[in-house]
C-alpha positions in Angstrom: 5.2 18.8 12.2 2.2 17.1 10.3 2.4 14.2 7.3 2.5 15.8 4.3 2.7 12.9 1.5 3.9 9.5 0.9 6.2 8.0 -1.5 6.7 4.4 -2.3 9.9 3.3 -3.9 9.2 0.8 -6.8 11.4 -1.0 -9.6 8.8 -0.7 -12.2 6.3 2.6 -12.4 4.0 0.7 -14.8 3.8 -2.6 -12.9 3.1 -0.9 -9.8 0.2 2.1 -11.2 -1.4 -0.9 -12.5 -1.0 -2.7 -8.9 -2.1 0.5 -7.3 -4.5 1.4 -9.7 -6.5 -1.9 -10.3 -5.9 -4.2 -7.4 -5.8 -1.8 -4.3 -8.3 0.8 -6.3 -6.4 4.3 -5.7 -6.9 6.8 -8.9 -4.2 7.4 -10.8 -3.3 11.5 -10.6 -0.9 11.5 -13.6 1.7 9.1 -15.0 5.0 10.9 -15.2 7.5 8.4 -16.6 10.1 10.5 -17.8 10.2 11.9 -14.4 9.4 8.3 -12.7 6.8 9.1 -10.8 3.0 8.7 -10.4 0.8 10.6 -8.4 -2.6 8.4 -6.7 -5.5 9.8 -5.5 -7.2 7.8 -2.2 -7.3 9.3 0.7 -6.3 12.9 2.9 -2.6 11.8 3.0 -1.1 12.1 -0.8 0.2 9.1 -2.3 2.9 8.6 -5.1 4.8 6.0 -6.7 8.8 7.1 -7.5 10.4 4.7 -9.6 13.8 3.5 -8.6 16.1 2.1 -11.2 19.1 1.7 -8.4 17.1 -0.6 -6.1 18.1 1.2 -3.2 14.9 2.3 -1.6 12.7 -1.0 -3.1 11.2 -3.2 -1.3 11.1 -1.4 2.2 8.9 -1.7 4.9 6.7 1.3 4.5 4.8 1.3 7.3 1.6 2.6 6.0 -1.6 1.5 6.9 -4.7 1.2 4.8 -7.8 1.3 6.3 -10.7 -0.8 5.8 -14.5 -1.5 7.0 -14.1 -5.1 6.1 -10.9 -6.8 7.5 -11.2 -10.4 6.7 -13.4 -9.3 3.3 -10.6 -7.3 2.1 -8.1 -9.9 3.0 -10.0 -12.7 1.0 -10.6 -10.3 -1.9 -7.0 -9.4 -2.1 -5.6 -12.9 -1.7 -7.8 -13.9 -4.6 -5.9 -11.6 -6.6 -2.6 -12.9 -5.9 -1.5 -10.3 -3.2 1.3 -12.0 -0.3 0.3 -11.5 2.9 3.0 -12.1 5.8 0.4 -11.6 8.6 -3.3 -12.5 8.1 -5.9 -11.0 9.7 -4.7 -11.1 13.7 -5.8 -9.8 16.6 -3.2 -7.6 17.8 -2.2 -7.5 21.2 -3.5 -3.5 21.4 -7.0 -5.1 20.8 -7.6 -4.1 17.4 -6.9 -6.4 14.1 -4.6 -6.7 11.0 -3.0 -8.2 8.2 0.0 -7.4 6.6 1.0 -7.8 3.0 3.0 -6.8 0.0 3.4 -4.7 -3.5 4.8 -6.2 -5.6 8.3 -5.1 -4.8 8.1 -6.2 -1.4 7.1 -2.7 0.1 5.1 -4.2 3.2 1.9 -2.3 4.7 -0.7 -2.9 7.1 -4.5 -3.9 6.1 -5.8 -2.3 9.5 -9.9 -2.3 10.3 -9.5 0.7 11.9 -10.7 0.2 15.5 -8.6 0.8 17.8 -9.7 0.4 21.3 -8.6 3.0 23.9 
């Protein structure tokens, strides 16, 4: 068994491509509204927004984590744009460090440095 994608509920497929897109800096695949979903480009793992008018899925803690060089730069540069964080950048009791913040529809992921000590 190996990860084969990831998909992120959402409430709005515009509001959230443009979230995606322009504050966290993925590339935008395509932008399939009739189907309501939206395909990013970003990493080895693939990515996509579904869109989901019931509410059922939104707002979910994801669990995905997004790795940076630059903890506490990334933080400051994300908070100036508005993003919620419900953990700052903390040392973890593991060793390594992270923060933890939100989409816009609450989805909550992990802003990790990457270094995780043995």
């Amino acid at each position: 068994m190996r990860l084969g994608y990831i998909n992120i509920f959402v409430s709005n497929l515009a509001r959230s491509v443009q979230f995606y897109t322009e504050v966290l800096g993925f590339k935008l695949d395509a932008f399939e509204p009739e189907f309501g979903y939206a395909p990013l480009k970003g990493g080895a793992v693939p990515l996509a927004l579904a869109e989901d008018l019931s509410g059922q899925f939104v707002g979910i803690h994801t669990g995905v984590g997004l790795i940076v060089d630059d903890l506490d730069a990334a933080y400051q540069t994300l908070s100036a744009q508005g993003v919620h964080f419900d953990l700052v950048p903390t040392r973890q009791p593991w060793g390594g460090d992270l923060a933890l913040f939100q989409d816009p529809d609450g989805n909550v992921f992990y802003l990790d440095n990457g270094a995780h000590p043995d």
